[in-house]
Every structure is written in C-alpha cells, then in structure tokens.
N, C-alpha and C positions, 0 to 999 in steps of 0.2 A: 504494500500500500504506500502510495507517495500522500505527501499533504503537504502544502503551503503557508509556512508561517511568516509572517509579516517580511515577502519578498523572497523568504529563502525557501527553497524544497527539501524535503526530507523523504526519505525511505525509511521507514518504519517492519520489519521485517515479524515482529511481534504476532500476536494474534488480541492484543490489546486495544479494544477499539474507544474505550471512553476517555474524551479528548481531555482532559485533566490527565489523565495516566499518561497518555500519547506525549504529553508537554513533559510530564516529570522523564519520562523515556528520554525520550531528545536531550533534556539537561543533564542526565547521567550519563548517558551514550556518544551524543552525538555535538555536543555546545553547550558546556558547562556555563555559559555567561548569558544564556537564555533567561529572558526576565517575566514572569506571570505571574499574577494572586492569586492566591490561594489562601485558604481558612477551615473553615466546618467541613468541608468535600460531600457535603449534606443537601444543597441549594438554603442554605438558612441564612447564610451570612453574605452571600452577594458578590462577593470578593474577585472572583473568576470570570465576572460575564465578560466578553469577547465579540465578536460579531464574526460569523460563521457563513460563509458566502452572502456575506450582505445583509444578514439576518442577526440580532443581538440572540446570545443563549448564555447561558451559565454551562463554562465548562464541564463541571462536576455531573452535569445532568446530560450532557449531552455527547451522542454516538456517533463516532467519525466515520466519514468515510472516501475510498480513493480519491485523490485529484481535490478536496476542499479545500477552502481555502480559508483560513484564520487571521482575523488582524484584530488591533485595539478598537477601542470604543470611540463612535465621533463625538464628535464638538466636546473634547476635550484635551489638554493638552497631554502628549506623551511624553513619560518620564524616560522608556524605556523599553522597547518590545510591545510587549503588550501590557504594559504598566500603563496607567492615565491617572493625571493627578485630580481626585477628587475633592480638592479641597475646599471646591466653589460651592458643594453641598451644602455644606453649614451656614454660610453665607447667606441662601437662597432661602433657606429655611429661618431663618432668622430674619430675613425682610417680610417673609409670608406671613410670622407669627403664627407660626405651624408648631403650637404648643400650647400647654393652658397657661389662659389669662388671669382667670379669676375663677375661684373655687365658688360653687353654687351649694346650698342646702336641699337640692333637687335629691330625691331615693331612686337609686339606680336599679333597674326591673333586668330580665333579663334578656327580655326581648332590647331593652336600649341599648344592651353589649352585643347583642346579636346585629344590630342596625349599622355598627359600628366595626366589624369585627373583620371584612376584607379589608376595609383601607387599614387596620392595627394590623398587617400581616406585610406590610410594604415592607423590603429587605431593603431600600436605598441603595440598588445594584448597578445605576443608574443607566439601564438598560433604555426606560422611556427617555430619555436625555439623550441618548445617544442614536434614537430612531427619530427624536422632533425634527419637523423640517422646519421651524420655524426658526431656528437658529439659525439658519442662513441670510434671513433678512433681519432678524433682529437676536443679538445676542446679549439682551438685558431680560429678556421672556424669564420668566418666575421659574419654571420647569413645569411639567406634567406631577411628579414626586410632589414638587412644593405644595400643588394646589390641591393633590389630592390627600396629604397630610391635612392640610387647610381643614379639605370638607371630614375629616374626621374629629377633628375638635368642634367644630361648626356643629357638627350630628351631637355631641358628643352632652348627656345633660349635665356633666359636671360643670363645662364651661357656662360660666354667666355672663364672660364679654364678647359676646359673636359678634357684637361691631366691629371691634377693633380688629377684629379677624377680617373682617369680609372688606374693610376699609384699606387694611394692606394689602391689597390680593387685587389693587386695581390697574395700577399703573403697571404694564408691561406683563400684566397678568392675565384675568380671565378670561379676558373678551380680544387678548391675541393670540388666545389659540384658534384652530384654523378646525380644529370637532375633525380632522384626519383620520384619528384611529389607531394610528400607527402604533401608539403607546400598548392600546390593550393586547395588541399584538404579542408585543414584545414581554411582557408583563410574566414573569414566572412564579406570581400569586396569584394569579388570572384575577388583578384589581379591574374593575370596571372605570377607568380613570376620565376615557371620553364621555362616561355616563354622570362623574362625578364634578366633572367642569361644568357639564350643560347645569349641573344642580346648582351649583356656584353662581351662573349667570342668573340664572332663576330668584337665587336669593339675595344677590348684586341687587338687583331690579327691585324687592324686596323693602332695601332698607334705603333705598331713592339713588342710585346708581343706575346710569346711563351706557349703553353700549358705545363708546365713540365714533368707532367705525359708521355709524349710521351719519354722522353730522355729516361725511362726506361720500356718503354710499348716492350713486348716481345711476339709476338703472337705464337711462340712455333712450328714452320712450316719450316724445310729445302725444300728452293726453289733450290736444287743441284748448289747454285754458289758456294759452299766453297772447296777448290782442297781437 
C-alpha cells in the first residue's frame, strides 16, 4: 500500500490499515522526524484530525487506504507536518463567550441535559474550522465550534445571561455563516452545528438583532414601483 503524507509517498508494507498506526509506522520505520497529534487514540480528545483526501477525519478512527492522500488541517497555521497551531481556539471562544455567565437558580430536569447534550460532546478537533469556507473571505468569522458552544450555554438553564451570549456572537459571527453544511459533515460527534447556527439567528432576531446582510441584499428585480 502506498499513501501520501503531506507531499511525500510512502510504502507501507504492513497489513496495518488504521491511519494513526500507518503515521506511528512511518515515524518508527520510515522518518523519524515525522510530526502528528496524537492523544486518547479513542476519537475523544481530537488531537489527530487531519484531512484525508480532502475530507477532515480523526486519524484514530479512520481506515487507510492505497494511493490516499493525508495533509494538515486548513485555515490554520502549520507548525509542522501535520501539526496546526490551535491556539486561535481559545481566543474564538472567549470573544463568543462560549461559557457560563451567570449562575441561574433555575432546577435542572433531565430532559434540559438531554436538550443540551450533543453540543457538550464537541471534542474542539477543529475539524468544522478547517472545512468553513468562509475563511476564505473573511478570517475574523467566530468558527462553526465557537457558535455552536454558544448555543449550548444559550440552551443551557443554568445560564441566566443569554444576552450577553447572543450579543457577542454578532459581529463576524452568526449571520456570516453561509448555512453550507460543511461543518456537520465533518463533525465526529455528529453535532448538528448548521442546525444550531440557524437557532442562533433565530434567537439573534429574538433579543432585537438584525441580519446585516439584508441592508445590502439586492435581488436585482424591478417590481415597476419606481416613477
């Protein structure tokens, strides 16, 4: 089996197909200065996602095969191989205030943890980050992770300050994403994250939040009211 890791080819003679292994092979065997994350080798901790002919996957979960081709994650910078520096996560998350604000005296049922309980399951693998296209035109965009941490505290009844939540979540956020999908794709919690933007806009709308896009949306169409 041959495979393509970031420009170089390899023959892999093994009968080892799971490409976390296939990577540790090559660094034993074949290029000891070969650089990859790794962690749990579980899919729980995220460490490993890669993008896999063009597709993001978590190496640990995912099954090689002849002629693929492996590289790092986009729109992010590479330290190394297939190392990317994630350091902008915290950052993004901390503009979103994708965290609680305020402790509420609300009783937590269990159906409220259950309402909550895909988005608590996001690994930060930044898998959805590295399928947005919207980084191409704008790379101030919140991420798909930030917003949909967002609507988890947002859902969430111990938070009592969902303003302050949904108030940062405007500029460069909710209403520029493009509803692509790309994210859910990529998603190895199967989060519903294009489902959990549209909610976001919905509750944007909500607390008096305006789509901006629309000031200059032009549909290009005389309806003859103009004299």
């Amino acid at each position: 089996m041959q495979v393509k890791i970031c420009e170089t080819s390899y023959n892999i003679e093994t009968k080892v197909d799971n490409l976390l292994a296939v990577l540790g092979h090559i660094k034993q065997t074949q290029n000891n200065s070969l650089a990859f994350g790794s962690g749990c080798r579980s899919g729980i901790c995220g460490s490993c996602a890669v993008v896999v002919n063009g597709v993001e996957k978590l190496a640990c979960k995912t099954t090689i095969k002849d002629n693929d081709e492996v590289t790092p994650l986009k729109n992010l910078p590479v330290i190394k191989d297939l190392v990317v520096d994630n350091s902008k996560q915290h950052k993004l998350l901390k503009i979103a205030n994708a965290q609680l604000q305020e402790l509420s005296d609300e009783k937590i049922s269990n159906a409220d943890v259950d309402k909550i309980d895909k988005e608590s399951n996001c690994i930060l693998c930044n898998s959805c980050y590295s399928s947005c296209p919207v980084y191409e035109v704008n790379d101030k965009f919140l991420s798909p992770f930030a917003l949909t941490r967002a609507y988890r505290y947002i859902e969430d009844k111990k938070e009592k300050d969902v303003k302050s939540i949904i108030d940062n979540i405007q500029d460069n956020g909710v209403f520029s994403c493009t509803l692509c999908g790309n994210c859910n794709m990529v998603c190895p919690a199967g989060i519903d994250i294009k489902g959990d933007i549209m909610k976001l806009q919905n509750k944007s709308v909500q607390f008096g939040h305006t789509n901006p896009n629309f000031a200059t949306f032009d549909t290009g169409m005389d309806f003859g009211f103009n004299p």
